[in-house]
N, C-alpha and C positions, 0 to 999 in steps of 0.2 A: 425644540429643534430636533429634526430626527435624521440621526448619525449612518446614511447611508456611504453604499457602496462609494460611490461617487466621492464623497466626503470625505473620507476616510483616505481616498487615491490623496485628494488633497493637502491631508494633513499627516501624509505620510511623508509625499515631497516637501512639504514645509519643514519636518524634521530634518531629510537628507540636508538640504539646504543650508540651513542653522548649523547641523554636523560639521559639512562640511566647510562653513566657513570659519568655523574652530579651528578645524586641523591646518587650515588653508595661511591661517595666521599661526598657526605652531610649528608650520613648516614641517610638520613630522605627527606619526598615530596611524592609524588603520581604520582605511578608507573604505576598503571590502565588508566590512561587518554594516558599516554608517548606511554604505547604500541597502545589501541586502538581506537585513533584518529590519527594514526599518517598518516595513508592514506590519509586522509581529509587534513590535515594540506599540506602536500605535493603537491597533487594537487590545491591547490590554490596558493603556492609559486612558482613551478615550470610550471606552466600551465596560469594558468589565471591571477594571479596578476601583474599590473604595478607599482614598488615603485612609478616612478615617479607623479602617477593619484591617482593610487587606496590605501585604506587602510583596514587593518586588524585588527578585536579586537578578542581579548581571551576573550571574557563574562565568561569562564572556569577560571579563573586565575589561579585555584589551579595548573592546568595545565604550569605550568610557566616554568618546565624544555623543556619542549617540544617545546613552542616558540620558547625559547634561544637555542635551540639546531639547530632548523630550519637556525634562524636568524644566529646563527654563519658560516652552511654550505651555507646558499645564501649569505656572504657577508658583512654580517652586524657588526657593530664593538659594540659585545653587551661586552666586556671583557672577563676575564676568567671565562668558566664553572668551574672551580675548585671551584668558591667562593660563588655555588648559597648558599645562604641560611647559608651564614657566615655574620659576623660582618663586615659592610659595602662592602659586595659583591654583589651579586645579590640576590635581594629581594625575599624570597619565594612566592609572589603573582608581577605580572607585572605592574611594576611603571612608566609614563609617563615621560621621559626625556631620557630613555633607548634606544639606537641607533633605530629604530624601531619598539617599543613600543608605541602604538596609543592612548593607555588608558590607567589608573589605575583600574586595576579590581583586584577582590579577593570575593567580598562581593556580591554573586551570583545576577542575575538578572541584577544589574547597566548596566555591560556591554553592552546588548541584545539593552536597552535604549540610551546608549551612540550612537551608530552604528546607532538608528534612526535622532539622532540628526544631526551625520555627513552627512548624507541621506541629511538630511534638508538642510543645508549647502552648500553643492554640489549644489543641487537646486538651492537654493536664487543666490550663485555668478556664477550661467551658468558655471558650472564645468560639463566635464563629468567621472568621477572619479566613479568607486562602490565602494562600501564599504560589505564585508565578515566578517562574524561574526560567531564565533564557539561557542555552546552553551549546554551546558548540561544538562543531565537529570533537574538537582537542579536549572538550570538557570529556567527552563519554571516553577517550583513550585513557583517559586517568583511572588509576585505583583507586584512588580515594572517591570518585561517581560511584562508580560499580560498587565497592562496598555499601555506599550510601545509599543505593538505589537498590540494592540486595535486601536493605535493613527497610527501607519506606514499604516495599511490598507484602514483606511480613506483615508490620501493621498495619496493612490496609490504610495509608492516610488519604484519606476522601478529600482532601483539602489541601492536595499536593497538585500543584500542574508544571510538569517539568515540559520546554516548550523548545525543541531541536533546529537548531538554524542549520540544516541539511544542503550542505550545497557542496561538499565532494573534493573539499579542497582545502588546505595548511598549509605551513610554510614552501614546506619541502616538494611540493604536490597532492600527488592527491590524497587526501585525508583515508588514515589506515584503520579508520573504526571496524567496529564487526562489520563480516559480511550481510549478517542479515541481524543489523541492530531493532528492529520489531519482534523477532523472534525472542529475543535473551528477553528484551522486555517484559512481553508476554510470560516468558518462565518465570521473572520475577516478580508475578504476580500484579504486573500495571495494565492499565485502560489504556490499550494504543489505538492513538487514532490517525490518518493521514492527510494532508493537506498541501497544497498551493500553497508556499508560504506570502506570495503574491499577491494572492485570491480574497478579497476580504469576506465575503460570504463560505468559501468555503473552513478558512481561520473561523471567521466564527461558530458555524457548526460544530466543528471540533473542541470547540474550548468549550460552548455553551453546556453540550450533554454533561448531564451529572453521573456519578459513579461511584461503585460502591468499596471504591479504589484507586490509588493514585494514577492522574490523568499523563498520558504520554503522547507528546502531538509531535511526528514528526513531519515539521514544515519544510518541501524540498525549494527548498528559493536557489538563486544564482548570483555567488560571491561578485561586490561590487556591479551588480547591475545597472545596465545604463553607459558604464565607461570603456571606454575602447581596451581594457584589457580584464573587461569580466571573465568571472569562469576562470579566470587561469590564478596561480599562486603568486603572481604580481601584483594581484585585486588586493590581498593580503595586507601590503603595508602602506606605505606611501608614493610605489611608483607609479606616478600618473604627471603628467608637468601641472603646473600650476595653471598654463592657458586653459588644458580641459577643465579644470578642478573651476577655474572662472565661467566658462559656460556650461558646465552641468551646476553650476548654484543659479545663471540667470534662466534656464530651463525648468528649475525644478520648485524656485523658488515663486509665491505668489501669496498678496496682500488679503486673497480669499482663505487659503490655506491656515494663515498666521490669526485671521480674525475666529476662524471657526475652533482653533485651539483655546485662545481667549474667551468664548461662548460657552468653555468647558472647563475652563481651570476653576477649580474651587477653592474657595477660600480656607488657611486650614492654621494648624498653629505650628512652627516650628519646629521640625523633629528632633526632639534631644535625645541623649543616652539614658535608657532607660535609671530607675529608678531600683534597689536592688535591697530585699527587708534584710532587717539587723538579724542576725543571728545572735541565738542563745548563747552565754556564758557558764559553762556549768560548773559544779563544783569540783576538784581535782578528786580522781578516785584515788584511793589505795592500790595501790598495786603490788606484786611477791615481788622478792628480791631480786629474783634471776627470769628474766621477761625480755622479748624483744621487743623495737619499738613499733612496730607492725601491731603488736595485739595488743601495748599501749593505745595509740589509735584509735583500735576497733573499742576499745572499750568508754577512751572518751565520744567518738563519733556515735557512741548505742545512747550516750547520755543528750547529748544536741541533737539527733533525729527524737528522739520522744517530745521534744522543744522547739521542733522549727518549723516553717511553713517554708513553700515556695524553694526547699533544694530537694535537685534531683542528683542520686547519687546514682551508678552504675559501674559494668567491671567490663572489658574484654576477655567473656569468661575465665574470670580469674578472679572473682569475688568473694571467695570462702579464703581463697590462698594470701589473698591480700589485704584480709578484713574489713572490708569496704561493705561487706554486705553483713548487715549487724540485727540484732533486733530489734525488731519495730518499722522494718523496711517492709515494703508490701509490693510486689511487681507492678508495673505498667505492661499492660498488654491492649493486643490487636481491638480487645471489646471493653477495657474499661483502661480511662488514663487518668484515672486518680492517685495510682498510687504514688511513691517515692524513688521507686528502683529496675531501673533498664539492665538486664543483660544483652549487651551489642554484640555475641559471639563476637569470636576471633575477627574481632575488625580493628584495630588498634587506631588506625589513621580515620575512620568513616568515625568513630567513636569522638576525636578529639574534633572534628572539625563539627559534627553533629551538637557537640556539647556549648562550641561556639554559638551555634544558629539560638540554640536556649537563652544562652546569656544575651544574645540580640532583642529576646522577648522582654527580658527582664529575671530569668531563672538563676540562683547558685546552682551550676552544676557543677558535679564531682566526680572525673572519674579514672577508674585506677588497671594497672598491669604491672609489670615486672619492668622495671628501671633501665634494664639492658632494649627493653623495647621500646621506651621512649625516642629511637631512630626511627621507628615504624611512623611517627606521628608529629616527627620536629614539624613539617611545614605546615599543620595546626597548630605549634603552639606556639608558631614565630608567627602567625597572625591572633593569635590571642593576645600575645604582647603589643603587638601594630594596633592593633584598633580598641586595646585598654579594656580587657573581657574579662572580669575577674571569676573565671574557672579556676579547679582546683585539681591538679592531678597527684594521684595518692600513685607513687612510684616505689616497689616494695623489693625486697630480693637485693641491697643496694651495693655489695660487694661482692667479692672473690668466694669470702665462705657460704654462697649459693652451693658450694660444694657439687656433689657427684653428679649434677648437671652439666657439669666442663665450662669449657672457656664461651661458648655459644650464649649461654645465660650471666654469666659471671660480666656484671659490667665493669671497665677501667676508665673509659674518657666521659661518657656518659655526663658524671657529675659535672666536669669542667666544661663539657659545651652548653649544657644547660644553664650555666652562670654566664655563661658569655651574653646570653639571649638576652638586648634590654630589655626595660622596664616587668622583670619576669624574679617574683619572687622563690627562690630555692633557701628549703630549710631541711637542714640536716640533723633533726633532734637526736637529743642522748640520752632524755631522762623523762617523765613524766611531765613535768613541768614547760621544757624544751615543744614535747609535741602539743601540748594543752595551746602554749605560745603561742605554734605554728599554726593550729587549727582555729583560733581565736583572730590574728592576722590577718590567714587568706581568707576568713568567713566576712570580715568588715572588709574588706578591700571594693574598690569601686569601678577601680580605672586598671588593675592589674592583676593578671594570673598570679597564681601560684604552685607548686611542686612540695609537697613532703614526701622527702625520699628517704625509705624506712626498712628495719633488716627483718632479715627471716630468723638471722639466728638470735637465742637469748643472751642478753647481755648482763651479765651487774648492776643491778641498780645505784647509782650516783645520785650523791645528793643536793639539797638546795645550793645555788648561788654563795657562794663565801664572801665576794666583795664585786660590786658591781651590779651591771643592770640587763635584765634578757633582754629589753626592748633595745639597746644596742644592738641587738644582734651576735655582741663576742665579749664574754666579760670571763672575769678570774672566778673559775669554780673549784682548785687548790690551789692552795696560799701555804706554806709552811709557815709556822711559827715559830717569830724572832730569829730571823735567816733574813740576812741580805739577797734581795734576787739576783741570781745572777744568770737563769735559765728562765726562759717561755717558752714550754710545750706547747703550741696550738695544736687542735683536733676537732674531731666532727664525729658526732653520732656514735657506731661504734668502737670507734677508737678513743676515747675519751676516757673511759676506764683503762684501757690499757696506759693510758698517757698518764693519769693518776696512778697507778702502778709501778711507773717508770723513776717518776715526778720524787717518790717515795724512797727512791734508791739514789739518785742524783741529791746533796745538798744542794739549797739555793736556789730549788727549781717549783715554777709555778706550771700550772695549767690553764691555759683557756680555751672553754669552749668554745667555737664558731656557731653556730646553727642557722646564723645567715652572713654570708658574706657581706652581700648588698647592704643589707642594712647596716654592716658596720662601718663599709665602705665608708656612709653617709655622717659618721659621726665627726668634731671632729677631731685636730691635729692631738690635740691635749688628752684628751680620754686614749684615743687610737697607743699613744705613748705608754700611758698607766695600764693598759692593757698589754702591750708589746715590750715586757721590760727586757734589758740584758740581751742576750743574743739569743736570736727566734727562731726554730727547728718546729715544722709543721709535719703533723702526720697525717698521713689518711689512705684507706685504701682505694684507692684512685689514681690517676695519673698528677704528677706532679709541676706539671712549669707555672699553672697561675698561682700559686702559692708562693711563688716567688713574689710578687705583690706586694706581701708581709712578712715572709722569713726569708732568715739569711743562708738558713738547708732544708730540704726537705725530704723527707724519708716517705716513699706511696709505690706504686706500683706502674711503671711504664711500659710491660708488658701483659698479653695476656694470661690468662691463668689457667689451672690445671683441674683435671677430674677426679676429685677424690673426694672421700668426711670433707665436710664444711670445715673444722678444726684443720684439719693435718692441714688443707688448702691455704687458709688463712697463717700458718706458720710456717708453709713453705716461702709461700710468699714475702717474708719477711715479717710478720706482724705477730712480735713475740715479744712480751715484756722483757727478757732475757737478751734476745736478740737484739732490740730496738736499741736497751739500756747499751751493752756494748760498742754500738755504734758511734750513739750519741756520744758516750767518754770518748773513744776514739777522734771524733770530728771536731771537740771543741781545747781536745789534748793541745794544740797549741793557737787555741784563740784567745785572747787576752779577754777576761771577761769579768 
């Protein structure tokens, strides 16, 4: 059969149609995209894309009747359109496990970054696969784009086609992208080409030509096309009555349309989550006594990169500072992507969401900055947890005695909103063993991120486990001998020796470490007890209220911090064996315990 112009008008109304008559039963979604991108969308399903090579992201999510409308006419077993946008139906934004579905997008920008990462991917495992990407107005206002499309031009991905639903208009009006978004393009190094996004001959020209660089089409179409309030920022959501929404489905919809998509859908196998190799176990190094946990890390991480396939580790140049770049790493560049290690310059956000698009392929990837910048990157790694992407961010610098940096780098809340994020592994090690844990954990994990957030300064080394289990997550790592408890220090990471220090002067009193909440969370009532004895005083330098959870005070930092020695900083702030000890007597002076 051969997929002419003609054809293509066909089963492009055939898509509007189906769209629309999703939204039309969900009484709510955005109707502007359905009508006018649905040309674009078309010619890449029915034209150029191979399920079994290639993949497609909606960087558009809002866009998501439109996909499922696609996906249901080629084939795809996305369920009923009946239920987008109901109580466990189809999600109003595009969620990764969806027959089809390459990404979780919704939260503009990500997606544009995801598509570079799968770019990347394709690369590393000598795939020849492309990867298409639909992107709107509101995707290219984002930073997380521009950094990601800053980072795609560098390396030349020849297997990138970022695809612009240009039609001049967002919520508020009219769409405030660059003035001349071809221009930035061209700077950063992309194949722009221009088109009719209407035009199916002139779409396909544009897309067909190969390049020696990622492709950049911008298609100028006209939001909600066809409807009595195209062109304008009404096209956007759902205002239109439902009598038009009823005669633009009997206009647009037809039995020729719907067959020729069926002519085309291919038979294929159900797309799962990818598949993700075992990581090496190595053996515990030796370590000196006085080390921080940063370069613990780096030193277990030099032993599982000489041992692993298939992870990509990388830094938001910040690699040497953060141990992430060890040896036996070998860069990935513009002309060979074999190796193991990305530097993403200062991109911290295009880096987390990039590293997503990897894990979509099937990649570990790892990659690391300074703790206090983990803000730069949350709405990547609240979709790492959404769509169960087990990346691993190495978060280093993780306290106050960042020292003469000042309060700018010195993170306080950091830790705590990072625990808040479900399904999102954070481990706060303290000891060799602690990070071995940590890096053994998030390396088998399947369905979820993880975070080891690790310090700059050296600490004391602390020893094995005294009673108790790491894979709880929080067990008793001092115990006094033949003393009733009558005290549980909790701590985390740094503070842990300090908390054994304290532990030492207080009778009665035990120590546990944390180094993963979550996981202790999950244990249950009975252990959580033998772990929690006496009255419970939690330290850490961090902000304090979720540690209310499990103690009954807690001693952290709920302000920011100051510019001085990492030391002096760390004991102004309170985090002074001396000091802490004082307190603690003080607080429990009249607790019955």
């Amino acid at each position: 059969m051969v997929i002419d112009s003609k054809n293509l008008v066909e089963m492009s109304n055939a898509v509007r149609a189906t769209a629309l008559r999703a939204l039309r039963h969900a009484k709510s979604g955005h109707i502007g995209i359905a009508l006018g991108a649905a040309d674009i969308i078309t010619m890449i399903y029915a034209v150029f894309l191979d399920p079994s090579r290639d993949r497609f992201v909606l960087s558009a999510g809002h866009g998501s009747a439109l996909l499922y409308a696609t996906l249901k006419l080629a084939g795809y077993r996305v369920g009923d359109l009946d239920s987008l946008r109901r109580l466990y139906g189809l999600p109003g934004h595009p969620e990764f496990g969806i027959d089809g579905v390459s990404a979780t997008t919704g939260p503009l920008g990500q997606g544009v970054a995801n598509a570079v990462g799968m770019a990347i991917a394709e690369k590393h495992l000598e795939r020849d696969g492309k990867i298409y990407c639909l992107a709107s107005d509101g995707d290219l206002m984002e930073g997380v784009a521009n950094e990601a499309i800053a980072f795609a031009g560098r390396y030349k991905l020849n297997n990138l086609i970022l695809l612009w639903d240009n039609n001049g208009v967002s919520i508020d009006g009219a769409a405030q992208t660059d003035v001349n978004m071809a221009a930035r393009m061209r700077a950063a190094g992309w194949d722009v080409r221009v088109a009719n996004g209407h035009a199916p001959d002139e779409l396909y020209d544009a897309i067909a030509e190969p390049s020696d660089g990622p492709i950049f089409v911008q298609c100028n179409t006209v939001l909600g096309v066809g409807s009595g309030v195209a062109g304008t920022r009404r096209a956007h959501g759902f205002d239109i009555s439902d009598a038009e929404i009823a005669l633009l489905i009997e206009e647009l919809d037809s039995a020729h349309g719907r067959e020729l998509w069926g002519m085309i859908a291919r038979s294929h196998v159900v797309s799962h989550k990818p598949k993700y190799a075992a990581a090496p176990n190595p053996l515990l190094p030796d370590v000196p006594h006085y080390i921080s946990t940063r370069e613990m890390s780096g030193i277990y991480l030099s032993r599982i990169i000489s041992r692993a396939q298939n992870i990509i580790c990388g830094s938001a140049d910040l690699g040497f500072s953060t141990n992430v770049r060890v040896d036996g790493m070998v860069d990935i560049t513009a002309d060979d992507f074999s190796g193991n290690y990305i530097n993403y310059g200062v991109r911290e956000h295009a880096m987390a969401a990039i590293m997503n698009g990897m894990a979509y392929s099937g990649l570990r990837a790892v990659g690391s900055t300074f703790l206090v910048f983990s803000d730069y990157m949350r709405g990547a790694m609240r979709i790492s947890a959404l769509a169960g992407l087990p990346v691993v961010y190495v978060l280093t610098h993780d306290s106050v005695a960042v020292g003469p940096d000042g309060p700018t780098h010195q993170p306080v809340e950091q830790l705590a909103g990072l625990r808040l994020i479900p399904n999102m592994n954070v481990f706060r090690p303290c000891n060799m063993l602690e990070v071995a844990w940590a890096w053994r954990v998030a390396l088998s994990e399947s369905n979820r991120p993880s975070c080891i957030v690790l310090s700059r300064q050296k600490i004391i080394r602390v020893g094995e486990p005294v009673w108790g289990y790491i894979d709880a997550g929080g067990y008793v790592i001092y115990k006094p001998k033949g003393q009733r408890i009558r005290l549980t220090i909790v701590a985390t990471g740094s503070e842990v020796p300090v908390a054994i220090a304290i532990a030492r002067r207080i009778p009665g009193t035990q120590v546990a470490s944390m180094p993963s909440v979550s996981h202790f969370r999950e244990m249950d009532a009975e252990y959580r007890s033998n772990v929690l004895r006496g009255y419970v005083i939690a330290i850490e330098a961090g902000a304090t209220a979720s540690w209310f959870e499990f103690a009954d005070d807690v001693i952290g930092i709920d302000d920011f911090g100051l510019s001085g020695p990492g030391d002096m900083v760390y004991r102004e702030c309170g985090f002074d064996a001396d000091a802490i000890t004082t307190a603690i007597r003080a607080r429990i002076k009249n607790v019955r315990i």
